[in-house]
C-alpha positions in Angstrom: 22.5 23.9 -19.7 24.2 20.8 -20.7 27.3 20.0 -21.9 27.6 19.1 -26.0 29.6 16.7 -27.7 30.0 14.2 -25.2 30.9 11.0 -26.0 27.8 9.0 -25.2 27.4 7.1 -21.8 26.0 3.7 -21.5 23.4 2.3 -19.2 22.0 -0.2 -17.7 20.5 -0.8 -14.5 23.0 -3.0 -13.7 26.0 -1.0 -14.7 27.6 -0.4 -11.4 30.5 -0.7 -9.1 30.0 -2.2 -5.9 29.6 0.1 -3.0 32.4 0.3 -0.6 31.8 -3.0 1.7 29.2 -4.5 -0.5 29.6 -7.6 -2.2 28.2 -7.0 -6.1 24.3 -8.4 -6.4 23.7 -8.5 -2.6 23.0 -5.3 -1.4 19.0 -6.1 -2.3 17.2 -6.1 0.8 19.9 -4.6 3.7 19.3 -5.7 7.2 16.6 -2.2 8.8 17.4 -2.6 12.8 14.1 -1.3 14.9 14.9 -1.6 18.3 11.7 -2.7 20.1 10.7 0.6 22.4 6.9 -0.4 22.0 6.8 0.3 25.6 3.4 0.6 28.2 4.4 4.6 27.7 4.3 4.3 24.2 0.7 2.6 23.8 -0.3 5.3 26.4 0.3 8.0 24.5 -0.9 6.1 21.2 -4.4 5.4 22.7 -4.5 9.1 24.2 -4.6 10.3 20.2 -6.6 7.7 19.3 -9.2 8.8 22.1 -9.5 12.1 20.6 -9.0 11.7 17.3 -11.4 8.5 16.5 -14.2 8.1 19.6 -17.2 8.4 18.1 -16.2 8.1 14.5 -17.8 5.5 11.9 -15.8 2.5 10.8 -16.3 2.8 6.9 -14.0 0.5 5.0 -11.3 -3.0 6.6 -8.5 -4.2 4.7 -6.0 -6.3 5.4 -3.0 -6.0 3.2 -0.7 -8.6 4.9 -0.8 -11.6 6.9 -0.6 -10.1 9.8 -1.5 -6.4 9.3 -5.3 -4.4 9.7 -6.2 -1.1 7.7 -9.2 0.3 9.0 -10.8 3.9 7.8 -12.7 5.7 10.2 -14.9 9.1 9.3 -14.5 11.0 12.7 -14.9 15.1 12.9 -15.0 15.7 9.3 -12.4 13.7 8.1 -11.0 10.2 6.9 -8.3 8.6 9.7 -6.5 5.7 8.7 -5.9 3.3 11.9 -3.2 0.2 11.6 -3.2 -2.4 13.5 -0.1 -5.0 13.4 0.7 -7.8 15.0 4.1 -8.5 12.9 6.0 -10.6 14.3 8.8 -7.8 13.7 7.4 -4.8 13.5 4.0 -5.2 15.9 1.8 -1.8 16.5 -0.7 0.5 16.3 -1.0 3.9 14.9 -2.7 6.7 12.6 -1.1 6.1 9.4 -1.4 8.2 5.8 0.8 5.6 4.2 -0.4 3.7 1.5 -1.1 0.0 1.1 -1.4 -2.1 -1.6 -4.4 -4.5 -0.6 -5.2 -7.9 -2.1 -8.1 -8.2 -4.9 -9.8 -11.1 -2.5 -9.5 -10.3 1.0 -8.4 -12.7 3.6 -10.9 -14.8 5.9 -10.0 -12.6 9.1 -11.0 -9.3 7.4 -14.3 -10.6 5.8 -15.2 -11.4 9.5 -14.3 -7.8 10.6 -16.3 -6.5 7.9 -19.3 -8.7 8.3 -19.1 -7.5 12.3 -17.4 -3.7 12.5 -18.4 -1.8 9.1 -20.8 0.8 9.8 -20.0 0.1 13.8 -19.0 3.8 15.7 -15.8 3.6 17.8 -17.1 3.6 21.6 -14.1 3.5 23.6 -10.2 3.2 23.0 -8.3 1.9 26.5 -5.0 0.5 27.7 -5.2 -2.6 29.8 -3.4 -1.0 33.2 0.3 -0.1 31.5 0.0 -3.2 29.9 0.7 -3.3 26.1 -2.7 -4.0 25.4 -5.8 -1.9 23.6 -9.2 -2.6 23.6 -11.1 -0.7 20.9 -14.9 -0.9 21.6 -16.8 -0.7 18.3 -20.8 -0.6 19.0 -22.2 -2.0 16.0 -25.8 -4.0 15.4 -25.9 -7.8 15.0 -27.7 -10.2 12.5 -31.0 -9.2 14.5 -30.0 -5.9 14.3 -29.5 -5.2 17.9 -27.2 -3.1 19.5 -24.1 -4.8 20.6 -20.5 -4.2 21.6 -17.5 -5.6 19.8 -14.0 -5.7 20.9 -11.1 -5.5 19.5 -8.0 -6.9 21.6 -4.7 -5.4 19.8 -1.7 -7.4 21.9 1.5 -5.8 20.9 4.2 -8.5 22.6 7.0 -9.1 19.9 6.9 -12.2 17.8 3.2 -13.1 20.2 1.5 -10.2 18.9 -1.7 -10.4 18.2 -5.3 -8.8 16.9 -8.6 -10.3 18.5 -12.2 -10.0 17.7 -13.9 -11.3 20.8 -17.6 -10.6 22.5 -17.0 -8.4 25.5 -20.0 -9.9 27.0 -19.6 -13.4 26.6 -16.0 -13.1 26.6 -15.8 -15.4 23.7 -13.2 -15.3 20.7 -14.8 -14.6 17.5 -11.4 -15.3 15.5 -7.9 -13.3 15.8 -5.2 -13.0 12.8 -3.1 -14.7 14.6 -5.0 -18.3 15.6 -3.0 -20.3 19.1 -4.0 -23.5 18.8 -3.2 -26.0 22.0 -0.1 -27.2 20.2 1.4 -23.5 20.6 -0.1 -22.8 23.8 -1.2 -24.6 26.6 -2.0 -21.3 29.2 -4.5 -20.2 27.0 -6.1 -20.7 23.5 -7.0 -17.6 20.7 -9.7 -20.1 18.3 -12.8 -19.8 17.6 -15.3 -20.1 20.2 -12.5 -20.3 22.8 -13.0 -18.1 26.1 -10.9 -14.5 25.8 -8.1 -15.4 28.7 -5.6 -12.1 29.1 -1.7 -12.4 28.8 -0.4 -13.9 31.3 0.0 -11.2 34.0 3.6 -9.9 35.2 2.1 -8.2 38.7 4.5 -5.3 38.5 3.4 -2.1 40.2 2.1 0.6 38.3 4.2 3.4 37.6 1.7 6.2 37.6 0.5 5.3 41.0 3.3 5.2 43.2 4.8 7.2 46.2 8.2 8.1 47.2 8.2 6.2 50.4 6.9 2.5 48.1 9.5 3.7 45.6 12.3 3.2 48.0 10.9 -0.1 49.7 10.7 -1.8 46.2 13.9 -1.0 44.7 17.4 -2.8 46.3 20.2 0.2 45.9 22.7 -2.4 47.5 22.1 -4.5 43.9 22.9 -2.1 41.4 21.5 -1.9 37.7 19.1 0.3 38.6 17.9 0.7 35.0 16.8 -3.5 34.8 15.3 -2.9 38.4 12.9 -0.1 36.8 11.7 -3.1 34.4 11.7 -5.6 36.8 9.1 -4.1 39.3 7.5 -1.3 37.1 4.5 -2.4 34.1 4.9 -0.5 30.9 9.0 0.4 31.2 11.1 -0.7 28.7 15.0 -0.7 28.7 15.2 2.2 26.9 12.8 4.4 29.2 14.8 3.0 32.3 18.2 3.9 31.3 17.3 7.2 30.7 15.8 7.9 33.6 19.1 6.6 35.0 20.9 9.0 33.0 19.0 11.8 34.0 19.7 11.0 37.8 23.3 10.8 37.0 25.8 9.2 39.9 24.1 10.8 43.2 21.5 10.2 45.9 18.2 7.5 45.7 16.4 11.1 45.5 18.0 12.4 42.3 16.8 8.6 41.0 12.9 9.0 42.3 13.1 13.3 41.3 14.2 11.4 37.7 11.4 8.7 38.0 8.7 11.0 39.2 9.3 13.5 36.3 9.0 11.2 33.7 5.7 10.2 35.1 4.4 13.1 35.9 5.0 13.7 31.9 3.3 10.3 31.2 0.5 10.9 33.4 -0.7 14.6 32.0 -0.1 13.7 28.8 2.8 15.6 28.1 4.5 13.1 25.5 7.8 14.0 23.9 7.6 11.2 20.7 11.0 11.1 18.8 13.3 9.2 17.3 17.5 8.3 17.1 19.4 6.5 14.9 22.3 5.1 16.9 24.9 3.1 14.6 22.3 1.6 12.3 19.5 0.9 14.8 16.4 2.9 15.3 15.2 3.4 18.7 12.3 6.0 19.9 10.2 6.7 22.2 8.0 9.0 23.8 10.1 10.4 26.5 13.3 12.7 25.8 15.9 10.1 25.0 18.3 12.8 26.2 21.1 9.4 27.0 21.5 8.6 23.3 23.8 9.7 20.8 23.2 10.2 17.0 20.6 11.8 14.6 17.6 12.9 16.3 14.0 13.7 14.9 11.3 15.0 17.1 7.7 14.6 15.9 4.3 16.7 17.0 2.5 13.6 17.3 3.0 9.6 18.5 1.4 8.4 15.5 4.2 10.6 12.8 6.6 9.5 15.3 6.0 5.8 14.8 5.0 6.0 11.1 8.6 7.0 10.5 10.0 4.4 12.3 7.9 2.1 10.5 7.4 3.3 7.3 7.5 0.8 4.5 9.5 -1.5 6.7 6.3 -4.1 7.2 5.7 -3.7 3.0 9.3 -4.4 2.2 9.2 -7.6 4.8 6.3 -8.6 3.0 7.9 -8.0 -0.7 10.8 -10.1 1.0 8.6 -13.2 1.8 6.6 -12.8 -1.9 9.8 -13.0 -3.9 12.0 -15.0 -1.8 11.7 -17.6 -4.8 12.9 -14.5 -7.3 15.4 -13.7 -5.2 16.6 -16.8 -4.7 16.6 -17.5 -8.5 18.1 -14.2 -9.5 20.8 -14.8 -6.8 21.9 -18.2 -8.3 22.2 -16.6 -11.8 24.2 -14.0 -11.4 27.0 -16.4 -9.5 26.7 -18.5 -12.1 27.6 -16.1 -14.6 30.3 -14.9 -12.2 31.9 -18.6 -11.9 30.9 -18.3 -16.4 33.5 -15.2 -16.7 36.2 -16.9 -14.7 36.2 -19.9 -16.8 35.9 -18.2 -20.2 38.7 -15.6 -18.5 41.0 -18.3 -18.7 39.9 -20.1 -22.2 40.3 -16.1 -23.7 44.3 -16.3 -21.8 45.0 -19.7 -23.6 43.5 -18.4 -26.9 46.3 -15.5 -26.9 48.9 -17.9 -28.0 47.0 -18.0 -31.6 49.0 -15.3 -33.2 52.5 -17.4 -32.5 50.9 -19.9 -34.5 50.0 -17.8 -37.1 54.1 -16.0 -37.1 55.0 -20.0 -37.5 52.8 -20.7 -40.2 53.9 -17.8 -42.6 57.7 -18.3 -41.7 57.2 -21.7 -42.4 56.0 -20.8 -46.1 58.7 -18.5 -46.4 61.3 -20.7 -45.2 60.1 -24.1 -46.5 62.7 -24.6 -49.0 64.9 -24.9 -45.9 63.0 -27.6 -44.5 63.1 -31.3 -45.2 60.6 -34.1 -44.6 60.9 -35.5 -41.4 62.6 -32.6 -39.9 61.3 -32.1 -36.2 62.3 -28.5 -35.7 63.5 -26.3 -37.9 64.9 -23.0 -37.1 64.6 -19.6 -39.0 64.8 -15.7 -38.9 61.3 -14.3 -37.1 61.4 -11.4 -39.4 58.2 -10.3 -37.8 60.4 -8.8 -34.7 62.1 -5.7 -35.0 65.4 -6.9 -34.0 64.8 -10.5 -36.4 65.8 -12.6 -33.8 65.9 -16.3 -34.4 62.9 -18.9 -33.2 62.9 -22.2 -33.4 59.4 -24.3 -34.6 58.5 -27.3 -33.8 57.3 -29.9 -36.7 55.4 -33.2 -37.0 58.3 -35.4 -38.7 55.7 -37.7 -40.4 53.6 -34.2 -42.2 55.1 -32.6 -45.2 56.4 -28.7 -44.8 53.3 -27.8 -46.2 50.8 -29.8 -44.1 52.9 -28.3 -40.9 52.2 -24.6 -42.3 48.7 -26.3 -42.7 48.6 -27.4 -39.4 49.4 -24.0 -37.9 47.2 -21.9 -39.8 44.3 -24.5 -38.5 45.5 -24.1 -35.1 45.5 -20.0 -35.1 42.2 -19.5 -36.5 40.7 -22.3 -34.2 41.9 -20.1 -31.4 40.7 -17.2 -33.0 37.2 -18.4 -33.0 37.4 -19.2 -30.1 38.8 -16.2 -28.5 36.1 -14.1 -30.2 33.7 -16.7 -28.9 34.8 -16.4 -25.1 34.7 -12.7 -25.5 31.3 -12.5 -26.5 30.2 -15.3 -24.0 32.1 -12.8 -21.7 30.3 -9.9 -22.5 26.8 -11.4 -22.7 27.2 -12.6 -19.1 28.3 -9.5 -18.1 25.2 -8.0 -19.5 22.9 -10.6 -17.7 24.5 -9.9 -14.4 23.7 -6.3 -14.8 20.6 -7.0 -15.9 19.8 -9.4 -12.9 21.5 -7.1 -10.2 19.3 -3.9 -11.7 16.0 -6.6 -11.0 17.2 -7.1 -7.4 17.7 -3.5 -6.9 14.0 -2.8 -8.1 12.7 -5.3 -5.6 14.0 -3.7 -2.8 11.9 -0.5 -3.8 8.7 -3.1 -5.1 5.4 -2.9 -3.3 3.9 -6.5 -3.6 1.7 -5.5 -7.4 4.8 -4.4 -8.2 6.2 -7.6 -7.6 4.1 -9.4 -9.8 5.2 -6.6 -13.1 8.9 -7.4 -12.4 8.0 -11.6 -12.5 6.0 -10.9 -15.2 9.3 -9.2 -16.8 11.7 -12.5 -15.9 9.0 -14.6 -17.7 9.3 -12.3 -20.7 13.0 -12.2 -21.0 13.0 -15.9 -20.3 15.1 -16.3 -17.0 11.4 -17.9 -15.5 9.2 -20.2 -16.9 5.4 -18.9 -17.3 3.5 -20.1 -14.3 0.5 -22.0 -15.4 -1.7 -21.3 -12.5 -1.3 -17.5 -13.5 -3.3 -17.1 -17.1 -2.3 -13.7 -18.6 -4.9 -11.1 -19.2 -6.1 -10.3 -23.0 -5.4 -6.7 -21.9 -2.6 -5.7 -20.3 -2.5 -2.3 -18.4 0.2 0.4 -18.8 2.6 0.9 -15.7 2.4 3.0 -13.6 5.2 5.3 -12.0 5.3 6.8 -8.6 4.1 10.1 -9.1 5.6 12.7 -6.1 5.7 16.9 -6.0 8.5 19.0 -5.8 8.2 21.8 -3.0 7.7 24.0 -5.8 4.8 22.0 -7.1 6.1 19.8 -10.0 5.2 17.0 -11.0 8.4 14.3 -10.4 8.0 10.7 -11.6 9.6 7.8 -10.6 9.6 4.0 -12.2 10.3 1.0 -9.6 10.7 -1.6 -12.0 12.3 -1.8 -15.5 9.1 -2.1 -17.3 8.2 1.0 -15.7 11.0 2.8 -16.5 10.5 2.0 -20.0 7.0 3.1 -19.7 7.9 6.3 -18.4 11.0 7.0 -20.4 10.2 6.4 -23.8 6.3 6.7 -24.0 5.1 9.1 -21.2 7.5 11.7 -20.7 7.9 14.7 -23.4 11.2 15.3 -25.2 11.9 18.4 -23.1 11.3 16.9 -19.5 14.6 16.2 -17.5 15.6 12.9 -16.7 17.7 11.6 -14.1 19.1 8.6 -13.2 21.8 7.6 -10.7 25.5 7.5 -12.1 26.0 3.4 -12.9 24.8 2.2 -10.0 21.4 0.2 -10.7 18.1 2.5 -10.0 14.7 4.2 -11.1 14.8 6.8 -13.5 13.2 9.8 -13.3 11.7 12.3 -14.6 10.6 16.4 -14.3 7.6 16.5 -15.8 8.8 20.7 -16.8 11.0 22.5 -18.7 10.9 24.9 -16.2 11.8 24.4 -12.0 14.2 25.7 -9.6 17.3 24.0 -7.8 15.5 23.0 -5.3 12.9 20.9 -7.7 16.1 19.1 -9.4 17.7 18.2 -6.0 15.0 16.9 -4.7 14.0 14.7 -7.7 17.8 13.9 -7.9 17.0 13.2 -3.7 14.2 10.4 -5.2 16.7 8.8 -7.4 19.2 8.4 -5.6 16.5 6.9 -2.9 14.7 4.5 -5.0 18.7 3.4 -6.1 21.1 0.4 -5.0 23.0 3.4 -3.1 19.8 4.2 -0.7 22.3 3.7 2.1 24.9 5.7 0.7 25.8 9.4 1.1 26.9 11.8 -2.0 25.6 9.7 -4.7 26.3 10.9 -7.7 23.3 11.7 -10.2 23.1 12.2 -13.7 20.6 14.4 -15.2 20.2 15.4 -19.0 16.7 16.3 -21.1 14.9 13.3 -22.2 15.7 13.3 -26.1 19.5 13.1 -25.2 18.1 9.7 -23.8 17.7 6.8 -26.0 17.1 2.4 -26.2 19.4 0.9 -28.5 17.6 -1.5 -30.9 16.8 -4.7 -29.1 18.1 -4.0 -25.8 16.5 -5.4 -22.4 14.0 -3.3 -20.4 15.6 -0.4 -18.0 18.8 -0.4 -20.6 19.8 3.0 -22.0 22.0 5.2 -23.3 22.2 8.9 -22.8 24.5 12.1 -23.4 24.8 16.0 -22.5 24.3 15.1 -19.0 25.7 16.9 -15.7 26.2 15.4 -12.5 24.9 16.3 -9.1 25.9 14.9 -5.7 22.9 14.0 -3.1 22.3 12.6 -0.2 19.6 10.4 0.3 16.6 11.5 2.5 13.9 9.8 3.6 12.7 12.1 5.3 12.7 14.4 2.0 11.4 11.5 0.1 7.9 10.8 2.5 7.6 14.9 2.8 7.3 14.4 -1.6 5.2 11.3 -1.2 2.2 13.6 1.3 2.2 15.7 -2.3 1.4 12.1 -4.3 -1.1 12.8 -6.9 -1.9 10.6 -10.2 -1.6 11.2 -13.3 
């Protein structure tokens, strides 16, 4: 199966050639694009599912696992739903999710407050606000007295505004919000404690779903033009997006090939007959829940709103949040490797002037052989370089006022200062090589880092010394064992993955057997992996060859090449820094990464 007698290939997670158009140690963290088409259509069709999947069902458990993001679990119909609510400033929504969250050990203030008032409560009602990007979920619940009461929550999806309200329906009073407006941010209207609920302020565009031919005509100016920003302008819940393709879809005719376009789309809207997908269109992602039949580029269709956005969306809020944890580590890490870069340069040029050492050496012995041919005081003395093939003639310089011998001397000093110090740059030169491979392979496991994992790969800096131990942080007497990602083949084995070098480690040298196969992407900085079989199909190694060339510094790339060989022809040279290996008998395989492969592996997550 593997090929014998290879010579053995290094690696380190930071052993890698840049990919084409990246600068090296910067491709941690690439810009994700997610163009905005949260539209009044969108949270239509969103509060349609949630209707039918969640009225009626018991709020059983609230988390909060970022600033600005909610994770409630509701039992409704016989099973466990998992509703987010979001008011990132980036990445605002709402949505049925089954991806998992990493939640702090001491919840925030905000989701002790929606514990204290919603657990236990049943979900009464879930409604849009007109076309209005606004929800109110209705949770009846029992107060301190224990009567029966009515809590609201206000989810406000508007961009960088967004917000997530707890507010008395009755009184109309704000309980708190995750997202507090103070006075100083607002003077229309306050989101505090105490304060009186006060909507939005209100656009008074006509509503879409309720509108007749003859109105359609009288409200739109076809002398203007842009028919597409008209839709937005006088219609509530129409984004851009939504707009132009009705546009499209009328093509260059009659006003009635625009309102037979207009019509259709909200005939759709109104009977509930969603179309939720998505396009990626030269790096941005754009979706919707009507056909966006206008758009070029890859397109995925989705049975339901909530798949549709958690696609979008997935892990994009978590890696934001990883971004604004380890700013300070990537900030750090950043400033090491350039200075190991500007390091090599200098030491480049110490190694270049060091190269004139073995001239000095020539000059010293042809100085002992010669010195009977050379007087005190001489200042050059010239002689046959007998070290050349063709014996050519070289004249060397002398100090007048030093004996022949102290100028031999003197020579001899010379060369093997130069020597030292040409060995020295060139293992100053390697070692920073090794640390800038080290620190790029720590960037690249960021990207990839939920926020616990965050803290391991701090943890590791502190350990190999590039941070200082934070004294606020004591360590535990007892530390746990990492913990790879754990995914399954279609074929129902068991693929491991580490996100951090201590994981890899972990997983590599203590957890997986001898006859597992292990896989790693082909020096460019990454997770290794492992099959946890000695026995699988093609399609078992391609798609664990899928997750590491995913969880890798080449996400973004296309045919990545993957090494794969069986974990004893792996090994970790004595001494050498966490992630670092060296491996032989391997084959390669090309891939392409997936991540739609990768999340259809992650619904077959079990632990070990």
């Amino acid at each position: 199966m593997y090929r014998k007698h290879q010579r053995p290939r290094t690696f380190s997670d930071g052993q890698e050639k840049p990919l084409p158009g990246e600068a090296p140690g910067l491709a941690a963290f690439p810009k994700e694009v997610v163009f905005m088409s949260f539209d009044g259509l969108v949270t239509r069709a969103v509060v349609h599912e949630l209707q039918d999947a969640l009225t009626g069902g018991r709020v059983t458990k609230i988390y909060q696992p970022g600033e600005y993001e909610l994770l409630f679990h509701i039992r409704s119909q016989g099973e466990t739903h998992r509703l987010i609510l979001s008011a990132h400033p980036a990445y605002p929504r709402f949505h049925l999710t089954r991806e998992r969250t990493d939640n702090p050990k001491e919840p925030p203030m905000f989701c002790m407050l929606l514990r204290k008032h919603l657990e236990g409560g049943i979900i009464h009602r879930v409604e849009q606000v007109e076309m209005d990007r606004i929800v109110h979920v209705d949770i009846r619940t029992r107060n301190e007295l224990g009567d029966e009461v009515i809590r609201r929550l206000v989810v406000e999806i508007m961009g960088r505004h967004s917000n997530v309200i707890l507010i008395d329906p009755e009184a109309e009073t704000v309980f708190d919000a995750v997202r507090r407006v103070t006075p100083s941010v607002s003077q229309y209207r306050q989101v505090v404690p105490g304060a009186r609920y006060r909507r939005p302020p209100e656009q008074k565009k006509r509503h879409p779903l309720f509108i007749d031919r003859q109105t359609f005509f009288k409200v739109l100016d076809f002398n203007r033009g842009r028919m597409d920003k008209q839709l937005v302008e006088r219609f509530a819940g129409l984004g851009p997006l939504v707009a132009r393709e009705i546009v499209h879809r009328a093509g260059i005719g009659s006003r009635d090939r625009l309102w037979e376009a207009f019509s259709g789309v909200m005939s759709d809207i109104q009977n509930h007959r969603y179309h939720p997908n998505q396009v990626v269109q030269e790096g941005k992602t754009l979706f919707s829940v009507v056909e966006l039949t206008h758009l070029d580029g890859k397109r995925t269709s989705f049975p339901s709103v909530s798949g549709c956005l958690e696609a979008v969306f997935a892990g994009k809020a978590e890696r934001d949040r990883v971004r604004q944890q380890a700013q300070d580590l990537i900030r750090k890490l950043k400033n090491e490797i350039a200075k190991n870069e500007k390091k090599i340069e200098v030491l480049k040029r110490e190694a270049q002037e060091a190269e004139e050492a073995n001239t000095y050496r020539i000059w010293g012995e042809l100085l002992t052989a010669y010195m009977h041919e050379v007087k005190s005081g001489d200042e050059a003395v010239t002689v046959i370089n007998y070290y050349e093939p063709d014996a050519p003639p070289v004249t060397i310089p002398l100090e007048p006022h030093l004996s022949p011998s102290e100028n031999a001397q003197r020579f001899f000093k010379k060369y093997n200062k130069l020597k030292a110090a040409q060995k020295w740059s060139e293992e100053q030169i390697a070692k920073a090589r090794s640390d800038i491979q080290y620190l790029e392979s720590v960037l690249a496991s960021l990207e990839n880092a939920s926020p616990s994992e965050v803290a391991q790969i701090r943890e590791e800096l502190e350990e190999e010394g590039w941070l200082r131990p934070s004294p606020a942080a004591p360590r535990k007497k007892k530390k746990e064992p990492p913990k790879p990602a754990v995914y399954r083949s279609s074929e129902g084995i068991p693929i491991l993955v580490g996100k951090n070098n201590k994981q890899n480690d972990y997983l590599t040298h203590r957890l997986a057997s001898a006859t597992d196969t292990w896989l790693h992407t082909k020096e460019i900085p990454g997770s290794h992996t492992v099959i946890r079989s000695n026995r699988f199909g093609e399609t078992t190694l391609r798609e664990a060859a899928i997750l590491a060339a995913y969880f890798s510094k080449a996400r973004r790339s296309s045919q990545v090449p993957v090494d794969y060989t069986l974990v004893k022809h792996v090994r970790k040279p004595a001494g050498a820094r966490p992630g670092f290996v060296i491996y032989d008998h391997q084959k390669t395989l090309y891939v392409t990464p997936d991540e739609d492969v990768v999340r259809r592996l992650e619904e077959r997550r079990d632990s070990e």
